[in-house]
Rosetta silent file (secondary structure, phi, psi, omega in degrees, C-alpha in Angstrom):
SEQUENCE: XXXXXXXXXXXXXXXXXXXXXXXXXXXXXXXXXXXXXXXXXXXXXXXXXXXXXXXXXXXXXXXXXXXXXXXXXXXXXXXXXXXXXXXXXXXXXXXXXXXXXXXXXXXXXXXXXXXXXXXXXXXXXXXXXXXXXXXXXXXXXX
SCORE:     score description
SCORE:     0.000 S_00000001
   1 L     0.000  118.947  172.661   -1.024  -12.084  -13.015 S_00000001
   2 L  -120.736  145.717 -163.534   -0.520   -9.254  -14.991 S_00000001
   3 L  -139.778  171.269  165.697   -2.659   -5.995  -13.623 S_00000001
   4 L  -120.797   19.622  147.073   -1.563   -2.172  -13.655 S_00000001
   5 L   -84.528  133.787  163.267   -2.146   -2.325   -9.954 S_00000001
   6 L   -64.574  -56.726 -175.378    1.109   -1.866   -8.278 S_00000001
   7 E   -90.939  143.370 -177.569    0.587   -3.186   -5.267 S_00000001
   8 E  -125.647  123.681  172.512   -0.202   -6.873   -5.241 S_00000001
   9 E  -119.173   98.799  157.281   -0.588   -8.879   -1.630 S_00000001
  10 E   -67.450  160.007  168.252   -0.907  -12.675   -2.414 S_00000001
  11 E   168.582 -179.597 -132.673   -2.098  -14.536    0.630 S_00000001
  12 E  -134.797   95.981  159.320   -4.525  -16.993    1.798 S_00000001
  13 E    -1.845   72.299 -172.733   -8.446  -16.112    3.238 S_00000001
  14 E   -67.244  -67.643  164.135   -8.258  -15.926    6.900 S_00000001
  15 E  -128.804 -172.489  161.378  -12.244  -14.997    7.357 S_00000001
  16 E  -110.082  113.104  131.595  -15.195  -13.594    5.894 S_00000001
  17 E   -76.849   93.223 -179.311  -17.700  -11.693    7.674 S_00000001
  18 L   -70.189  109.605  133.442  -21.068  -11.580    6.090 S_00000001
  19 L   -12.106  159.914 -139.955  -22.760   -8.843    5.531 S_00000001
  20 L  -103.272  -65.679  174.988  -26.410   -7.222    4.844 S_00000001
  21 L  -134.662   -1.742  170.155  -25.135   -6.994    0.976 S_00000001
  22 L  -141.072  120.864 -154.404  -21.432   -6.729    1.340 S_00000001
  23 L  -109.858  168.109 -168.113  -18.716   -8.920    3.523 S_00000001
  24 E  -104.669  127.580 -157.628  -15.816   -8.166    4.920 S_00000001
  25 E  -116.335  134.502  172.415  -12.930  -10.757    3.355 S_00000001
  26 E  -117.771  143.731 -164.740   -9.538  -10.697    5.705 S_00000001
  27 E  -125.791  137.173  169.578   -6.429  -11.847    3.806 S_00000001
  28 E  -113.146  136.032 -176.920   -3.528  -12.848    5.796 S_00000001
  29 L  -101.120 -148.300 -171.420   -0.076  -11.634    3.755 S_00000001
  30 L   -67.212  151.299  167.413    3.414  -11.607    4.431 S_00000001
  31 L    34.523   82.539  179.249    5.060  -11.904    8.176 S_00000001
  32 L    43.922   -1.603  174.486    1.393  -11.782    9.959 S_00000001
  33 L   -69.681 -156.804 -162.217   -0.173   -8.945    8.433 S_00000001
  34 E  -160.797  112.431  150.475   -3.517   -8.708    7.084 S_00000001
  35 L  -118.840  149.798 -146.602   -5.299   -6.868    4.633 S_00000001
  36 L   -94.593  160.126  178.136   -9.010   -6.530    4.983 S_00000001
  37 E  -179.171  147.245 -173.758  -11.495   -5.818    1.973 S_00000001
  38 E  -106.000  144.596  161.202  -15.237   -5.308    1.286 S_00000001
  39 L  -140.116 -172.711 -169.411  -17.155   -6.864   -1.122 S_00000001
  40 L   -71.817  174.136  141.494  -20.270   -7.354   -2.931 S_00000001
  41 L   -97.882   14.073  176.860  -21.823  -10.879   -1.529 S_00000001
  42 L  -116.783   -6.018  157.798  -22.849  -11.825   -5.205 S_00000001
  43 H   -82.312  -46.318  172.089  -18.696  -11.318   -5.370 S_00000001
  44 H   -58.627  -48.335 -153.957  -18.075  -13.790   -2.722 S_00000001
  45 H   -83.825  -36.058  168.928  -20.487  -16.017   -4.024 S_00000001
  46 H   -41.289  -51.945 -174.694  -19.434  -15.727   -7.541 S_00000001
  47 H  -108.445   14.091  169.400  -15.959  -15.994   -7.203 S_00000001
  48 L    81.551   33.543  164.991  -15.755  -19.060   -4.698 S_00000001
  49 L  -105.245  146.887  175.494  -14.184  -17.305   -1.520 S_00000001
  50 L  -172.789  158.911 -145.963  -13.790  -18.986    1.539 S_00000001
  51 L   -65.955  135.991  171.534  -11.475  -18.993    4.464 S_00000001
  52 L    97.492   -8.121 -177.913   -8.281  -21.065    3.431 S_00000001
  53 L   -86.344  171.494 -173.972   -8.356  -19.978   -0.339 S_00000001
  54 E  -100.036  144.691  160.203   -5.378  -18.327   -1.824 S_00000001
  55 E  -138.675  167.537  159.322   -6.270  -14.766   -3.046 S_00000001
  56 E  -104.441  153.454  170.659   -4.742  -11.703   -4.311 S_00000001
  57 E  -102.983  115.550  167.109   -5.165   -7.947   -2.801 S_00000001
  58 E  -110.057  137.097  171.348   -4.849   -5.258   -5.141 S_00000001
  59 E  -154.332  117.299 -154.838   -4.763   -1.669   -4.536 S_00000001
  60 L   -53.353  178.344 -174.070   -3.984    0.563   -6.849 S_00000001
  61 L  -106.534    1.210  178.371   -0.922    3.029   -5.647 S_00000001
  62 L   -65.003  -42.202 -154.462   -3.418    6.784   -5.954 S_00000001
  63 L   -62.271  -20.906 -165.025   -5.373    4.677   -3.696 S_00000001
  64 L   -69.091  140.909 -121.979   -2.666    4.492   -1.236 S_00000001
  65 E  -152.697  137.552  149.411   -2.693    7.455    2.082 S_00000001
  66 E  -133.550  133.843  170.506    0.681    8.487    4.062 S_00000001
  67 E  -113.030  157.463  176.118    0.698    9.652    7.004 S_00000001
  68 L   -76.536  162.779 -165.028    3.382   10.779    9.172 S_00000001
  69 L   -81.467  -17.776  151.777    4.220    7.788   11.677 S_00000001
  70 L   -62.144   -2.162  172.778    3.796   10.258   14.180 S_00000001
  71 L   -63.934  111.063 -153.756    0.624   11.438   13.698 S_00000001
  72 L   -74.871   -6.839  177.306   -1.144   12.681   16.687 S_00000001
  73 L  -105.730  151.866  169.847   -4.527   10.807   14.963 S_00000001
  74 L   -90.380  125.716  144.354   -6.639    7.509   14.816 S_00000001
  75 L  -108.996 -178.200 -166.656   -8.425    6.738   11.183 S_00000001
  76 L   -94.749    1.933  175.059  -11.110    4.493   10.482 S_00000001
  77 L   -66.542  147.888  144.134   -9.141    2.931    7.726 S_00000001
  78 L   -64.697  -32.844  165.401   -8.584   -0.934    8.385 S_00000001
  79 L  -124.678  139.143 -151.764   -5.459   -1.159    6.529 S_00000001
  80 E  -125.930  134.502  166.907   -2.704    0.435    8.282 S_00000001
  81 E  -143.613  147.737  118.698    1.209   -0.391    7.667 S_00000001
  82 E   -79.181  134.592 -159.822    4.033    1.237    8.803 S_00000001
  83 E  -148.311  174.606 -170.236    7.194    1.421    6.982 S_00000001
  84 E  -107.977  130.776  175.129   10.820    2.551    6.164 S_00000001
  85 E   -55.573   86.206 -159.047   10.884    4.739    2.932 S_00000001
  86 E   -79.124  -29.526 -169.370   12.741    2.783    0.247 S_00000001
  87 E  -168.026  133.396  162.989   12.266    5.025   -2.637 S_00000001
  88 E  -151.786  131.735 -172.847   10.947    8.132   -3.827 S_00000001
  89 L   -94.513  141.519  134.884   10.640    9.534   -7.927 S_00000001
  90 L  -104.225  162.052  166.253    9.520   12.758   -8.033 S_00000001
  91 L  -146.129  168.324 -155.775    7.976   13.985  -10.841 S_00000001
  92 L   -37.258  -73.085  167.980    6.501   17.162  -12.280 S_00000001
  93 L  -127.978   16.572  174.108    3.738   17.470   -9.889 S_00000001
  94 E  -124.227  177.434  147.660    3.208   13.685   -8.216 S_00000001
  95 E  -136.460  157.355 -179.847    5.796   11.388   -6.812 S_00000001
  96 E  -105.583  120.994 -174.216    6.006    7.768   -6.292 S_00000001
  97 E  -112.109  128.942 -178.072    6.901    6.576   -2.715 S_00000001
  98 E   -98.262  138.792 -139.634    8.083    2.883   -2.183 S_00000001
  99 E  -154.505   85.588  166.376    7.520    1.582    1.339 S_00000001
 100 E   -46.000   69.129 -178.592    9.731   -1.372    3.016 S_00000001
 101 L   -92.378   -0.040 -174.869    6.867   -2.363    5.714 S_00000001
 102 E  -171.605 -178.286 -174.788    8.282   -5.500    6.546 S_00000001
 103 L   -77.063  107.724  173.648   10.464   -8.647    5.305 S_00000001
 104 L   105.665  -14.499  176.548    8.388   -9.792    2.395 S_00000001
 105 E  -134.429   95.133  167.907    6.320   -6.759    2.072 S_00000001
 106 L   -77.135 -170.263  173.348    6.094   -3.767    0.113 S_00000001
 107 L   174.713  156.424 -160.047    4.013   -1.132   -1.305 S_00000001
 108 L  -103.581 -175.943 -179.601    3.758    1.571   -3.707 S_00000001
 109 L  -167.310  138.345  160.222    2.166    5.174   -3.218 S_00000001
 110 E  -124.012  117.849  111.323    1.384    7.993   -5.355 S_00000001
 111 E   -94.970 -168.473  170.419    1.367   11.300   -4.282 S_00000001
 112 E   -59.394  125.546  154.639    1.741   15.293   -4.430 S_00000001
 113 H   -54.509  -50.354  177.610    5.233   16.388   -3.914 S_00000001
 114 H   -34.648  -15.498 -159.375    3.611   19.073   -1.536 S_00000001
 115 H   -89.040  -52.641 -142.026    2.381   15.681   -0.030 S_00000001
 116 H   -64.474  -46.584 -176.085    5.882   14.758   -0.118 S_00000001
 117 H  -110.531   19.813  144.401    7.441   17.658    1.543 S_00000001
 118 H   -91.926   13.102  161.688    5.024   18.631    3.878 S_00000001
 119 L  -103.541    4.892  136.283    5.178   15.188    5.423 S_00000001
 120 L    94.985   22.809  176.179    8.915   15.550    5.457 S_00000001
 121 L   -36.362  170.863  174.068    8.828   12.154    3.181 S_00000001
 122 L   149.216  144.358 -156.927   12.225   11.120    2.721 S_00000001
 123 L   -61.474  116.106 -173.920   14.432    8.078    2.091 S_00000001
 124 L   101.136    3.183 -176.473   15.406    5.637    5.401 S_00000001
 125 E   -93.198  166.616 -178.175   12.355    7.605    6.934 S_00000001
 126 E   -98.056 -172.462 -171.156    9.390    6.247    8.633 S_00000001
 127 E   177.687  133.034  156.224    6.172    7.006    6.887 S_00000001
 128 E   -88.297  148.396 -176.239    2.154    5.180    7.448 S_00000001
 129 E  -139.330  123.942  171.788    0.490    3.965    4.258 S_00000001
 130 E  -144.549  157.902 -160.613   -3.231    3.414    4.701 S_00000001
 131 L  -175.526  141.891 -161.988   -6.229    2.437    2.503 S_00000001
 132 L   -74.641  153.965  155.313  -10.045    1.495    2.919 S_00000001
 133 L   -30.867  -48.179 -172.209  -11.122   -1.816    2.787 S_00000001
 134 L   -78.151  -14.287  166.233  -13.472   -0.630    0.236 S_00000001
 135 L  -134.822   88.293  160.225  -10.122    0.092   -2.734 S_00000001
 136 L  -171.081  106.691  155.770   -8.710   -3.294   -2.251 S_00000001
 137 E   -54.649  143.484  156.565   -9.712   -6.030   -5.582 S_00000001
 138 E  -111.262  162.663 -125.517   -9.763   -9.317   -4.653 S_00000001
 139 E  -171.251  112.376  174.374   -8.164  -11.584   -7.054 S_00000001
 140 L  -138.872  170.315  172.002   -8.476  -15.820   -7.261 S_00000001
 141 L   -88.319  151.590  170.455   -7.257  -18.195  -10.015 S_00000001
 142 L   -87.977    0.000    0.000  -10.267  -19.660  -11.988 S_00000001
């Protein structure tokens, strides 16, 4: 697959929940996570998903949220990871933070350095990366 999303999560259709006009597709990834994603239902129906297919999860890295791991708050996103900071480019005014959440799983980020150091970002640190249901592609082989 070649995309200019950075983050990619192959994995396999755990369920579907259908929806009024748009279902909720759950993808199980690497080492038991899950990431969740809404879609049209003329996109389910279109593209052949159902529970047991392999798909991909795309989410662009802008799309991508950090929070401190520590963070005295609940959101309403569904996908949530926590992770050890692997990498971080700065650049002029964004940087790109790389995110170790588990054996088998990464993820990108882009944000503001102001992002960067008022969340005390930093490398071997922990750090949350979250993103709606609603900026996550789904992906299938034809």
């Amino acid at each position: 697959m070649k995309t200019s999303a950075r983050n990619q999560f192959h994995g396999v259709i755990q369920a579907i929940k259908v929806g009024a006009t748009h279902d909720e597709v759950v993808l199980s990834i690497a080492d038991e996570q899950t990431v969740t994603a809404v879609v049209t239902q003329e996109s389910t129906q279109a593209m052949g998903l159902s529970v047991g297919k392999a798909a991909v999860a795309l989410v662009k890295a802008p799309w991508v949220v950090l929070c401190a791991p520590n963070d005295e708050y609940v959101y309403s996103t569904r996908n949530q990871f926590t992770g050890k900071v692997a990498g971080v480019i700065k650049g002029a005014v964004n940087a790109e933070v790389f995110i170790d959440v588990s054996a088998g799983l990464s993820m990108a980020a882009i944000v503001t350095n102001d992002s960067i150091d008022r969340l005390g970002i930093q490398l071997g640190g922990q750090v949350t990366a979250i993103f709606k249901a609603s900026h996550v592609i789904v992906a299938v082989k034809k």
